[in-house]
mmCIF file of the N, C-alpha and C atoms, coordinates in Angstrom:
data_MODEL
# 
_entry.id   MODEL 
# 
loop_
_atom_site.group_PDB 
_atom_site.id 
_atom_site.type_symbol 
_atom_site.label_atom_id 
_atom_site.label_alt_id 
_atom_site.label_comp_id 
_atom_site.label_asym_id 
_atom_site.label_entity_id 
_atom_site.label_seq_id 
_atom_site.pdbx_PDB_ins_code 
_atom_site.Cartn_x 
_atom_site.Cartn_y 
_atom_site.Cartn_z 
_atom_site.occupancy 
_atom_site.B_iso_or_equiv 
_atom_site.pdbx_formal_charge 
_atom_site.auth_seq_id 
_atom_site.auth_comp_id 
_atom_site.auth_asym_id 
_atom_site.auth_atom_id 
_atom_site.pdbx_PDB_model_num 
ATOM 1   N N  . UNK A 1 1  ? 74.997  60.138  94.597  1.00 0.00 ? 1  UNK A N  1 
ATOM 2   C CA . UNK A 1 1  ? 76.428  59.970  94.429  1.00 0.00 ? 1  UNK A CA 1 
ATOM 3   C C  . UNK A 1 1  ? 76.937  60.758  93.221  1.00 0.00 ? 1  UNK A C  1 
ATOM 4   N N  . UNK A 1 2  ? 76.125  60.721  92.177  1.00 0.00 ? 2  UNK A N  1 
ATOM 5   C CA . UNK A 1 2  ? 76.616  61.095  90.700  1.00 0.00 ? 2  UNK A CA 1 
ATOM 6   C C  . UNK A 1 2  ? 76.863  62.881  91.109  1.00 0.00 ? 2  UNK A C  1 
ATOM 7   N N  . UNK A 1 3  ? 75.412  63.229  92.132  1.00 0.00 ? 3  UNK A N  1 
ATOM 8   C CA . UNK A 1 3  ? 75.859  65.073  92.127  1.00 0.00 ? 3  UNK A CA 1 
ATOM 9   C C  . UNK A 1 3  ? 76.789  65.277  92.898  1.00 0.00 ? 3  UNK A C  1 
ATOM 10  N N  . UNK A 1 4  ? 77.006  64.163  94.268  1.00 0.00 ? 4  UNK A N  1 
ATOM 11  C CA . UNK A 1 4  ? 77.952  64.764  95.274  1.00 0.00 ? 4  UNK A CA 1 
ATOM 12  C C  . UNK A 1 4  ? 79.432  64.605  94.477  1.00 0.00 ? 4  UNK A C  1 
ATOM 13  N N  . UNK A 1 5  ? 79.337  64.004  93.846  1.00 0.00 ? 5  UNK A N  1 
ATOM 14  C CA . UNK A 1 5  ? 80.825  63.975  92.926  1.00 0.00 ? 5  UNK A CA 1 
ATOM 15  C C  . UNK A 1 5  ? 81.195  65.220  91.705  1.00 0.00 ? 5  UNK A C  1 
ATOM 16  N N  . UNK A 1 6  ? 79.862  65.534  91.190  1.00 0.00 ? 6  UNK A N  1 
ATOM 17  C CA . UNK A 1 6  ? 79.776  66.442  90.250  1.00 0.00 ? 6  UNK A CA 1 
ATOM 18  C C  . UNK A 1 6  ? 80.507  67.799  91.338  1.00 0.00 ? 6  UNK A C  1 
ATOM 19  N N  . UNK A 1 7  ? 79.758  68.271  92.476  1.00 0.00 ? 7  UNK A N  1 
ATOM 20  C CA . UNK A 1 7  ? 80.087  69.460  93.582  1.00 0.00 ? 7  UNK A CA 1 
ATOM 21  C C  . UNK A 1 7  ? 81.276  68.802  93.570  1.00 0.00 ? 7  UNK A C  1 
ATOM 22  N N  . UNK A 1 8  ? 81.831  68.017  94.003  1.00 0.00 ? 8  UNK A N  1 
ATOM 23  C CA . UNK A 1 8  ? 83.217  68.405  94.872  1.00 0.00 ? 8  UNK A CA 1 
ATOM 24  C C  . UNK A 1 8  ? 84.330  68.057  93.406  1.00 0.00 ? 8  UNK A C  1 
ATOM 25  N N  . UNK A 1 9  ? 84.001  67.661  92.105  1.00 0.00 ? 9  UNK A N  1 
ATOM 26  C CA . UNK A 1 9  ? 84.491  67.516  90.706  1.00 0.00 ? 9  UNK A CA 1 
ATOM 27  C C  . UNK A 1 9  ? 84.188  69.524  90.695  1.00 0.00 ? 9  UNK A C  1 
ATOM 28  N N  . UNK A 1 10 ? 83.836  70.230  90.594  1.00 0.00 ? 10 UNK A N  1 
ATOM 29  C CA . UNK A 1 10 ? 83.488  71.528  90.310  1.00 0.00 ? 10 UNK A CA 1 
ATOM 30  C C  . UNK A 1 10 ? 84.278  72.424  91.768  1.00 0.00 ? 10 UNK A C  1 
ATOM 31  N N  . UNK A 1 11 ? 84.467  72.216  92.353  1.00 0.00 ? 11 UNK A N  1 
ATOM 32  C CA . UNK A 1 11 ? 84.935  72.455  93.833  1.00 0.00 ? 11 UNK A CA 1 
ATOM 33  C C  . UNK A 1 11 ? 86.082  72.537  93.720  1.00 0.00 ? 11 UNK A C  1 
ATOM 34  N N  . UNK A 1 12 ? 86.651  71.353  93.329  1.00 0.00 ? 12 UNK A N  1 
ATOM 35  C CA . UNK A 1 12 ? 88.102  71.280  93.182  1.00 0.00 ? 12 UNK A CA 1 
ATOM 36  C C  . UNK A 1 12 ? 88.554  71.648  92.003  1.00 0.00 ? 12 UNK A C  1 
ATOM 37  N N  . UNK A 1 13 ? 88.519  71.898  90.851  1.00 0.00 ? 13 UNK A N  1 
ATOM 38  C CA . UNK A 1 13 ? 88.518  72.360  89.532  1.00 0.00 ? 13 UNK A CA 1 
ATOM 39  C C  . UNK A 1 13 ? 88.701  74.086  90.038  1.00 0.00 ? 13 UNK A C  1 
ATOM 40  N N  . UNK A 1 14 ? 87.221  74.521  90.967  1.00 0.00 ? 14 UNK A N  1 
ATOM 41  C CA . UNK A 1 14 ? 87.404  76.021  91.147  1.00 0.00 ? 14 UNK A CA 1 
ATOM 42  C C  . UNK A 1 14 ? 88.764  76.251  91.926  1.00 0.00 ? 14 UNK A C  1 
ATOM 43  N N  . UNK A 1 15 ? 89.008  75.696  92.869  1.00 0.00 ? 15 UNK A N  1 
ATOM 44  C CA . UNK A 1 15 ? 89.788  75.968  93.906  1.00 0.00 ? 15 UNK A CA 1 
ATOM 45  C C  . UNK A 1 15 ? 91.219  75.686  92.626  1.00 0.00 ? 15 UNK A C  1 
ATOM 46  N N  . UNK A 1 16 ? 91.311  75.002  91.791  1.00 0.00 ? 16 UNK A N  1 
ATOM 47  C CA . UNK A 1 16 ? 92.672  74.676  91.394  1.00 0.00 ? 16 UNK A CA 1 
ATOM 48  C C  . UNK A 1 16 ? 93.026  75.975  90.766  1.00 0.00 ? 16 UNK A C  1 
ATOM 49  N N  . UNK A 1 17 ? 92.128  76.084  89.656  1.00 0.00 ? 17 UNK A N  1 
ATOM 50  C CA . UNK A 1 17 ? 91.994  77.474  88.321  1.00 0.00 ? 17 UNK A CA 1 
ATOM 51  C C  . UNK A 1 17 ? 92.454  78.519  89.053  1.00 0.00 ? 17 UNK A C  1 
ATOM 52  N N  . UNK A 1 18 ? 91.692  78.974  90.566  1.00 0.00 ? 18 UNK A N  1 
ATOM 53  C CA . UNK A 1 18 ? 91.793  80.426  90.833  1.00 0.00 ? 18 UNK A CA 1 
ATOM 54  C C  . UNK A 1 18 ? 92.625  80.813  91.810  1.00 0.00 ? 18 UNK A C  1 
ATOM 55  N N  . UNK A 1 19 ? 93.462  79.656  91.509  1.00 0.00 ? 19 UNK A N  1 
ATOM 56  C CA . UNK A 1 19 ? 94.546  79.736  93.146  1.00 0.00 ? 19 UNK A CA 1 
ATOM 57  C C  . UNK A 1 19 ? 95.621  80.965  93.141  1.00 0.00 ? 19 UNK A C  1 
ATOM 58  N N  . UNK A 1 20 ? 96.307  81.483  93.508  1.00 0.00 ? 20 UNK A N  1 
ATOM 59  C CA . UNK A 1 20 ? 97.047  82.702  93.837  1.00 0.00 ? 20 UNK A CA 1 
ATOM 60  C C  . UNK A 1 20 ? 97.379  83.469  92.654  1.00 0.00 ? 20 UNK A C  1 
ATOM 61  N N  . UNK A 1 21 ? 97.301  82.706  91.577  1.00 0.00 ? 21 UNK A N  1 
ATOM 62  C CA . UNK A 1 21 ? 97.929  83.383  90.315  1.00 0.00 ? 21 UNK A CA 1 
ATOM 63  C C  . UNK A 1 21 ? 96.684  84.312  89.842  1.00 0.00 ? 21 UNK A C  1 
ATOM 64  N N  . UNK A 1 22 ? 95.725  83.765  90.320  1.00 0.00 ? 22 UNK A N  1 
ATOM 65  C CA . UNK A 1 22 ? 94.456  85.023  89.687  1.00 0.00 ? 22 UNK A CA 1 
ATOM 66  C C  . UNK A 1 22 ? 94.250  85.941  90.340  1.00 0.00 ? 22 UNK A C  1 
ATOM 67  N N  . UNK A 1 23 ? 94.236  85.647  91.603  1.00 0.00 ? 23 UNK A N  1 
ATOM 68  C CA . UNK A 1 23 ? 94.371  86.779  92.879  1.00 0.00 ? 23 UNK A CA 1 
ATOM 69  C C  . UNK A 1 23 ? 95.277  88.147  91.989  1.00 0.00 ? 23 UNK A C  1 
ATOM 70  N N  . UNK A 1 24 ? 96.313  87.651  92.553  1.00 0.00 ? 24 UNK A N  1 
ATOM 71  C CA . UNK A 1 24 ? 97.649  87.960  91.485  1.00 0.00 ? 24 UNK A CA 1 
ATOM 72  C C  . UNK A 1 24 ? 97.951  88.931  90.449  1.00 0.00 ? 24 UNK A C  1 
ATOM 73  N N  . UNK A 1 25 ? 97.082  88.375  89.530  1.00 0.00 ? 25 UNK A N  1 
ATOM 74  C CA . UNK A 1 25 ? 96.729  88.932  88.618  1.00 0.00 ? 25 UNK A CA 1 
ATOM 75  C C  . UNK A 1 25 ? 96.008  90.359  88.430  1.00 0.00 ? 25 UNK A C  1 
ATOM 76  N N  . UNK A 1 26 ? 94.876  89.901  89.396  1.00 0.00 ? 26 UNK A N  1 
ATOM 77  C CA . UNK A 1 26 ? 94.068  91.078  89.777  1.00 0.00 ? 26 UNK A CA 1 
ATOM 78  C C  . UNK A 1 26 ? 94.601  92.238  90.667  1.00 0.00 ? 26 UNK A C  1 
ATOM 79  N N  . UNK A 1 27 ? 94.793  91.866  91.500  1.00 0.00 ? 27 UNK A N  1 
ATOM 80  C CA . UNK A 1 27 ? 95.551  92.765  92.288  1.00 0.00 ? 27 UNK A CA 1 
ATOM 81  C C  . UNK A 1 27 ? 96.253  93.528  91.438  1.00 0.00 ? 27 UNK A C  1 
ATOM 82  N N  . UNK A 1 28 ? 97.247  93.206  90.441  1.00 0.00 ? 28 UNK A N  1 
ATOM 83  C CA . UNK A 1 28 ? 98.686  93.475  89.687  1.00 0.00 ? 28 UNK A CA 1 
ATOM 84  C C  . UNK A 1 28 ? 97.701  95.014  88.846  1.00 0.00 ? 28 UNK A C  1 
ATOM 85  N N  . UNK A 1 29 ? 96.986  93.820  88.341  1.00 0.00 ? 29 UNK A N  1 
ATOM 86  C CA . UNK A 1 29 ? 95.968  94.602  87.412  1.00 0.00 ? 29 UNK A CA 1 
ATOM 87  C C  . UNK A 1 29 ? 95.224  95.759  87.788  1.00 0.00 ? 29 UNK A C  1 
ATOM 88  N N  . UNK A 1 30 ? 95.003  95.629  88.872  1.00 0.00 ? 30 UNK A N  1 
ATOM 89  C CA . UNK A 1 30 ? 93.758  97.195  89.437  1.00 0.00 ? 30 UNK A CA 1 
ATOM 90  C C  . UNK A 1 30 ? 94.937  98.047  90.078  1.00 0.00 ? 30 UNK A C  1 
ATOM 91  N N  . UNK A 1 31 ? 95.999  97.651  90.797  1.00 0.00 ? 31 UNK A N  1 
ATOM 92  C CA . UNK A 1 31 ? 96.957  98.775  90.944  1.00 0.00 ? 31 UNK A CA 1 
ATOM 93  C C  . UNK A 1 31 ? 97.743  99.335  89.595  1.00 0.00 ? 31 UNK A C  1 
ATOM 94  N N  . UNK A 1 32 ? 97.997  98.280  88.390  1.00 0.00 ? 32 UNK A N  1 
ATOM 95  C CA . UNK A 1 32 ? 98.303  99.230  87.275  1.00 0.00 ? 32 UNK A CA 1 
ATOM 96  C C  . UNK A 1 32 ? 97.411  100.216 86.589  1.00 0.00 ? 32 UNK A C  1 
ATOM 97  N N  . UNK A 1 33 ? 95.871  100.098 86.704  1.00 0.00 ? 33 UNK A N  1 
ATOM 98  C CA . UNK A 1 33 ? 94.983  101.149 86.639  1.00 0.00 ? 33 UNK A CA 1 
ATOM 99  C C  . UNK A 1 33 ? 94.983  102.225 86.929  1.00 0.00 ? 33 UNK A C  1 
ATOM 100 N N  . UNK A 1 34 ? 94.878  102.006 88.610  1.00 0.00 ? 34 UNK A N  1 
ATOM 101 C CA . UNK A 1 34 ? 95.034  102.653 89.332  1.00 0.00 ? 34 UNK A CA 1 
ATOM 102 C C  . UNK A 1 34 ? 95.797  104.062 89.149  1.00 0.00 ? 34 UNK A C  1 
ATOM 103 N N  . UNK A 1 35 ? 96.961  103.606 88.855  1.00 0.00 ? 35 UNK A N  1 
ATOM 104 C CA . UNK A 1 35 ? 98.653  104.378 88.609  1.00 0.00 ? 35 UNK A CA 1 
ATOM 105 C C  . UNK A 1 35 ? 98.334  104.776 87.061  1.00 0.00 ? 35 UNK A C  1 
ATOM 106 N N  . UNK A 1 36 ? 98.089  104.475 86.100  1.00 0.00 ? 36 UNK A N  1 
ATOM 107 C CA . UNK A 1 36 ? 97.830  104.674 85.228  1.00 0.00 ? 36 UNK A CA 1 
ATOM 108 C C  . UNK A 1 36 ? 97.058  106.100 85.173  1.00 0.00 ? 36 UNK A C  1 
ATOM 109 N N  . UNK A 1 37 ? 95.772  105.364 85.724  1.00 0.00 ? 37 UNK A N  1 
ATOM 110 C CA . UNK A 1 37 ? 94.975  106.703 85.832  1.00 0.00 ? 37 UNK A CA 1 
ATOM 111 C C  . UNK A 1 37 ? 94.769  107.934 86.584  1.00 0.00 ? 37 UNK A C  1 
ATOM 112 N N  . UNK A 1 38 ? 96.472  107.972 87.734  1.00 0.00 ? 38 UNK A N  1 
ATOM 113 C CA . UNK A 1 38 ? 96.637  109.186 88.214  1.00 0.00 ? 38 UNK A CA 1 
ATOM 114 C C  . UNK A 1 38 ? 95.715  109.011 89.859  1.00 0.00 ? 38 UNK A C  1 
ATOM 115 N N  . UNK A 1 39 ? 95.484  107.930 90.368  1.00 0.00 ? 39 UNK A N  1 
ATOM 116 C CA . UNK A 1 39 ? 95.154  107.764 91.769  1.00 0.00 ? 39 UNK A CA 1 
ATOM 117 C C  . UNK A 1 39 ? 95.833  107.840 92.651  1.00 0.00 ? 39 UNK A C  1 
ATOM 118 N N  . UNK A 1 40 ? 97.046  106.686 92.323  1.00 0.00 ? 40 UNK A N  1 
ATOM 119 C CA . UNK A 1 40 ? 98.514  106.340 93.066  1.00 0.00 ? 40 UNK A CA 1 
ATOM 120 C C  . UNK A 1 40 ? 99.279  106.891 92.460  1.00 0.00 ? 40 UNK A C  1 
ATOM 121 N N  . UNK A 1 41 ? 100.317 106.532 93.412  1.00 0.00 ? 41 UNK A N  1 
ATOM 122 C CA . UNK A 1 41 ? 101.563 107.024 92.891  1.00 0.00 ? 41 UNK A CA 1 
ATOM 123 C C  . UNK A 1 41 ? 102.691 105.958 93.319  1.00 0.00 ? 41 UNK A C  1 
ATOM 124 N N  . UNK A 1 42 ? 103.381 105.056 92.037  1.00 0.00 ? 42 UNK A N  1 
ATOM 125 C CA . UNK A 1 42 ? 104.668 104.250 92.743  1.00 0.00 ? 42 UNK A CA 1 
ATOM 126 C C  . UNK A 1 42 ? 105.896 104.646 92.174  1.00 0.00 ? 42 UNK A C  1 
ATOM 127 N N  . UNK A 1 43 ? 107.005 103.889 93.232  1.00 0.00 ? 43 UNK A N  1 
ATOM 128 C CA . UNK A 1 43 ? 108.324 103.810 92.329  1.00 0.00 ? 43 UNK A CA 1 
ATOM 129 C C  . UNK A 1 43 ? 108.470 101.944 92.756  1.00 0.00 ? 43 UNK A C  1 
ATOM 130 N N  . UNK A 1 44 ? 109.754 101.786 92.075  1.00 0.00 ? 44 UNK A N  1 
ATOM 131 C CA . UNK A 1 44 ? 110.842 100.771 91.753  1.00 0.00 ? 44 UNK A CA 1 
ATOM 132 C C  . UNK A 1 44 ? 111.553 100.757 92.919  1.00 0.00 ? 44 UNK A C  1 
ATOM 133 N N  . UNK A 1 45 ? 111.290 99.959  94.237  1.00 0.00 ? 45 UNK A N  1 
ATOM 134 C CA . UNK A 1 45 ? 112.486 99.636  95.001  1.00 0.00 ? 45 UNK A CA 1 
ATOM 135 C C  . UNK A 1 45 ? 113.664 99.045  94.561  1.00 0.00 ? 45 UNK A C  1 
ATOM 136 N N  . UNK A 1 46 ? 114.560 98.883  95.156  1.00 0.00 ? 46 UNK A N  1 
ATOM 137 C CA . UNK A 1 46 ? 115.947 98.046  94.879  1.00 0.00 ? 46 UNK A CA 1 
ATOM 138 C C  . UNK A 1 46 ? 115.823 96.706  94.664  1.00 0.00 ? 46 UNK A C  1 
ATOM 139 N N  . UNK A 1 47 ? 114.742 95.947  95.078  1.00 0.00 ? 47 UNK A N  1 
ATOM 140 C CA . UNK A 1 47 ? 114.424 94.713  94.155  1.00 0.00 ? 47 UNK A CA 1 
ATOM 141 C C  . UNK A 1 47 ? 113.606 94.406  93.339  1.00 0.00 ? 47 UNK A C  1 
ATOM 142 N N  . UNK A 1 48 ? 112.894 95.793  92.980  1.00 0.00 ? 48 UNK A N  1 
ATOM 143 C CA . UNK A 1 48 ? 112.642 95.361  91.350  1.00 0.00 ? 48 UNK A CA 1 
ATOM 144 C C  . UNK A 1 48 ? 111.261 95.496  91.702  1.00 0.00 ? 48 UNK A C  1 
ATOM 145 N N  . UNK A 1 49 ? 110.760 95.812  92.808  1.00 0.00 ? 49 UNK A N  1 
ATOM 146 C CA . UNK A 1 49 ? 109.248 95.860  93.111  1.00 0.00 ? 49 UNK A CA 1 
ATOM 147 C C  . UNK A 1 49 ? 108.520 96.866  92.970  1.00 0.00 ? 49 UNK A C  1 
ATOM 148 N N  . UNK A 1 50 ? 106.819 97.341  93.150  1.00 0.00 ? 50 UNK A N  1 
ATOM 149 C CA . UNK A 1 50 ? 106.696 98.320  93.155  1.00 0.00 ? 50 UNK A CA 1 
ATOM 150 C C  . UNK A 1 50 ? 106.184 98.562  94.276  1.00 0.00 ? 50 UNK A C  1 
ATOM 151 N N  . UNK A 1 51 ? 106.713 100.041 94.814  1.00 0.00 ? 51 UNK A N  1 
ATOM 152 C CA . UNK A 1 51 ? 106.345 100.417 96.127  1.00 0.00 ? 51 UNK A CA 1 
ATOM 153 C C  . UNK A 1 51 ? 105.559 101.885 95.915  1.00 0.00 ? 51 UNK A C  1 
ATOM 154 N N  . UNK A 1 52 ? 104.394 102.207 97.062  1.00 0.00 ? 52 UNK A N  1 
ATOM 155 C CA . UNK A 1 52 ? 103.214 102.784 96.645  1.00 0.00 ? 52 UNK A CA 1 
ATOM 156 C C  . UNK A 1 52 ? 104.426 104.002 97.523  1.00 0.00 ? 52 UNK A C  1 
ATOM 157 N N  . UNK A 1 53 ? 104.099 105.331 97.079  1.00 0.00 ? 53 UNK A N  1 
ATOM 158 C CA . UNK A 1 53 ? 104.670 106.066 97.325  1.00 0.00 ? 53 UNK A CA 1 
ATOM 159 C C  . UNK A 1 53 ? 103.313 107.127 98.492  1.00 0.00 ? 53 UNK A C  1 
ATOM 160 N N  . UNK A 1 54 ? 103.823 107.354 99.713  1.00 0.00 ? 54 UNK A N  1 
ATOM 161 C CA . UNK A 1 54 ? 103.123 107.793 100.490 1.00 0.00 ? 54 UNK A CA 1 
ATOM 162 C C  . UNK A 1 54 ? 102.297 109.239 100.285 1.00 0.00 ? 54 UNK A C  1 
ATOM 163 N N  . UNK A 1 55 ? 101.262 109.353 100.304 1.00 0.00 ? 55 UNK A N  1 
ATOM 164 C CA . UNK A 1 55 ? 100.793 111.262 99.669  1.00 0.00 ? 55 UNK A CA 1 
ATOM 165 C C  . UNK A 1 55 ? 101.528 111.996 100.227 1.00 0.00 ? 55 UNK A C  1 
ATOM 166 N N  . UNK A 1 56 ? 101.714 111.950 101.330 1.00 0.00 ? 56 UNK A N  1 
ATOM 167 C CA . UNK A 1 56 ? 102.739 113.344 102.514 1.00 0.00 ? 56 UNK A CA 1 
ATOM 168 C C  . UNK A 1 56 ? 103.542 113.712 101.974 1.00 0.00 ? 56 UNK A C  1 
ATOM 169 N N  . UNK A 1 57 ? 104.408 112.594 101.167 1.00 0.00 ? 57 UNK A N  1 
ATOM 170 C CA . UNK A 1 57 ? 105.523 112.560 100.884 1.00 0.00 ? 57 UNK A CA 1 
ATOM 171 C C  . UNK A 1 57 ? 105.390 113.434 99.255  1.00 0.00 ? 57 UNK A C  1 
ATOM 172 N N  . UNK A 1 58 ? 104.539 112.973 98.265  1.00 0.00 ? 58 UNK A N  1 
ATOM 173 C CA . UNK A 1 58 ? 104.116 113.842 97.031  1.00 0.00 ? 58 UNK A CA 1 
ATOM 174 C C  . UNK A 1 58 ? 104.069 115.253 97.532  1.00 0.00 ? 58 UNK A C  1 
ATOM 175 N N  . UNK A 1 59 ? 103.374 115.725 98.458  1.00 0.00 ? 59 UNK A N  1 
ATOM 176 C CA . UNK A 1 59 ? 102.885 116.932 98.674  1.00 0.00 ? 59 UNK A CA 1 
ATOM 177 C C  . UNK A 1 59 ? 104.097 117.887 99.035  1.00 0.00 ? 59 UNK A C  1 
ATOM 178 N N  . UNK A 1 60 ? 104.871 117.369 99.992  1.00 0.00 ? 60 UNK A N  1 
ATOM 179 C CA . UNK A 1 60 ? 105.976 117.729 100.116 1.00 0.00 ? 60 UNK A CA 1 
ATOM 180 C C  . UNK A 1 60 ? 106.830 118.149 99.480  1.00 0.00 ? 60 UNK A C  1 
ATOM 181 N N  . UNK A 1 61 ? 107.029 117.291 98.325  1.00 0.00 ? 61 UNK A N  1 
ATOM 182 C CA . UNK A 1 61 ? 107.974 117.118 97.397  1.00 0.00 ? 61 UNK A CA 1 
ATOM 183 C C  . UNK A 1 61 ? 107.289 118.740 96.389  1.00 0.00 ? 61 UNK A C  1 
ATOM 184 N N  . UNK A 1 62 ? 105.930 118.304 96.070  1.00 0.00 ? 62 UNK A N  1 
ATOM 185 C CA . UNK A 1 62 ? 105.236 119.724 95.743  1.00 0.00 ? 62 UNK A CA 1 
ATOM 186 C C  . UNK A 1 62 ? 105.464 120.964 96.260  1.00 0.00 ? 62 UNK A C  1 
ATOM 187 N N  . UNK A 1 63 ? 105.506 121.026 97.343  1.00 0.00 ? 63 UNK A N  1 
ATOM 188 C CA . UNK A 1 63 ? 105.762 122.093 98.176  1.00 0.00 ? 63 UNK A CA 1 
ATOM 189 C C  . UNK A 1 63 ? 107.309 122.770 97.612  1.00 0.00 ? 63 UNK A C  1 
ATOM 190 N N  . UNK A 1 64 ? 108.006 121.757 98.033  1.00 0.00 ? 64 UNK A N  1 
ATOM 191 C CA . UNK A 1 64 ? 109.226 122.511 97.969  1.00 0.00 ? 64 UNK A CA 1 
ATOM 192 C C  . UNK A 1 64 ? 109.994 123.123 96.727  1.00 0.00 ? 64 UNK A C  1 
ATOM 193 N N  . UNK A 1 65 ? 109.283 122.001 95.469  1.00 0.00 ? 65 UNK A N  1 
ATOM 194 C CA . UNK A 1 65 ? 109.091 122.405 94.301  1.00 0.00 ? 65 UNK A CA 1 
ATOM 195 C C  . UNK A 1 65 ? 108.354 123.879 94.032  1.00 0.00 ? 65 UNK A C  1 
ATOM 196 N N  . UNK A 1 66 ? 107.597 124.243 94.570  1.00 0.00 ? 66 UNK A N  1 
ATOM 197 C CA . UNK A 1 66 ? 107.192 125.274 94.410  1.00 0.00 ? 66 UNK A CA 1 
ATOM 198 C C  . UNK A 1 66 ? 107.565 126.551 95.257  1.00 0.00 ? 66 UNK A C  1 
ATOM 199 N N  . UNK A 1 67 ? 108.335 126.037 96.430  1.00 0.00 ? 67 UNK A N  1 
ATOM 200 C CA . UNK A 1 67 ? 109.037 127.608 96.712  1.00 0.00 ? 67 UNK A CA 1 
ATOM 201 C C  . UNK A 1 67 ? 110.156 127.666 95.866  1.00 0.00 ? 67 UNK A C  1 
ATOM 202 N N  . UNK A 1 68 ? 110.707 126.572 95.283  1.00 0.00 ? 68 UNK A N  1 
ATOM 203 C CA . UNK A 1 68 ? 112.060 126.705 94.273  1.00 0.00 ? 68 UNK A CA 1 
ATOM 204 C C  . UNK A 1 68 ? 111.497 127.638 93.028  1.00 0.00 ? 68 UNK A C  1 
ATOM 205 N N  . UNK A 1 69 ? 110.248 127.473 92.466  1.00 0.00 ? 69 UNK A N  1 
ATOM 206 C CA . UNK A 1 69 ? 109.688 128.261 91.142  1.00 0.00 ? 69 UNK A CA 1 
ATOM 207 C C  . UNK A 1 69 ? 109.974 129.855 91.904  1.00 0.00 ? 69 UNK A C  1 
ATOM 208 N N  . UNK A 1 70 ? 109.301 130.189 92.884  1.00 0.00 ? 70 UNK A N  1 
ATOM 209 C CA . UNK A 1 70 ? 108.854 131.669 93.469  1.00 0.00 ? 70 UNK A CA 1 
ATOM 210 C C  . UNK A 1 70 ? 110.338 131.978 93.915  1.00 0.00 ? 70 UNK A C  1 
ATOM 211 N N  . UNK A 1 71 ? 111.026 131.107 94.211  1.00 0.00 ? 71 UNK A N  1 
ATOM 212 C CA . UNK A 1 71 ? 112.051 132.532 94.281  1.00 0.00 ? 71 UNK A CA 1 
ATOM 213 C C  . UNK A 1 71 ? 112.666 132.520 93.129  1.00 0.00 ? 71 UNK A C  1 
ATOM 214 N N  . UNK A 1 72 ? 113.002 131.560 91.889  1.00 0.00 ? 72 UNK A N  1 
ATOM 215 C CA . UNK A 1 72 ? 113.634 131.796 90.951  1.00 0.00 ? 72 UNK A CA 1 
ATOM 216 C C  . UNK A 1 72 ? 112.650 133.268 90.062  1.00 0.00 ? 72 UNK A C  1 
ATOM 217 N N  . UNK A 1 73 ? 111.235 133.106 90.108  1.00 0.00 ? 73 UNK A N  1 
ATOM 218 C CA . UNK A 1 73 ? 110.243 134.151 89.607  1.00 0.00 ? 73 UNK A CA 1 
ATOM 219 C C  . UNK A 1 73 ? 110.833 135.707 90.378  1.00 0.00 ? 73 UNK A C  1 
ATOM 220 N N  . UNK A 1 74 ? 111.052 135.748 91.564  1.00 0.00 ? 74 UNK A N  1 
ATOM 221 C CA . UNK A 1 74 ? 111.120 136.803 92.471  1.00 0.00 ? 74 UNK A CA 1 
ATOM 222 C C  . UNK A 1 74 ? 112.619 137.092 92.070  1.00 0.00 ? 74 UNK A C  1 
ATOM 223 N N  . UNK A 1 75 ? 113.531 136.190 91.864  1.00 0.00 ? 75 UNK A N  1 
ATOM 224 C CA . UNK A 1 75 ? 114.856 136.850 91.558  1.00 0.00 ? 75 UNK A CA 1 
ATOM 225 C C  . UNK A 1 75 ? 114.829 137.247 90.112  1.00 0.00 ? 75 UNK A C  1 
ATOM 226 N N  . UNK A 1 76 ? 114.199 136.889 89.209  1.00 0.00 ? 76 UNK A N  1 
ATOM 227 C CA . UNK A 1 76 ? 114.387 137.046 87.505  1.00 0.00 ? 76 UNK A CA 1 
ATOM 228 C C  . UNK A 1 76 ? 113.654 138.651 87.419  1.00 0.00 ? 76 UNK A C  1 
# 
């Protein structure tokens, strides 16, 4: 009796501590790394969130950035 109480005393203690807010946490935490260290890429939606910004969409954006350099180079 004394251990089956000790397990489900330790059981429920775990389950309370690590409930969504640590998840949470972590998650929050390895995508600010992440971004930090130049993996991802986010912005700021309209409610304040962060939204992962698609690669196609970087590359693109690269792209066109860079025919804007070559013709300003080609006209100067």
């Amino acid at each position: 009796m004394i251990a089956t109480g000790c397990i489900a005393a330790a059981y429920y203690a775990g389950k309370y501590v690590s409930g969504k807010n640590m998840i949470e946490d972590i998650i929050s935490n390895l995508l600010e790394t992440l971004e930090k260290e130049g993996f991802i890429a986010t912005a700021i939606d309209k409610d304040g969130d962060k939204e992962l910004i698609p690669v196609s969409a970087l590359i693109a954006k690269a792209l066109r950035e860079s025919k804007k350099m070559t013709k300003k180079v080609k006209n100067a």
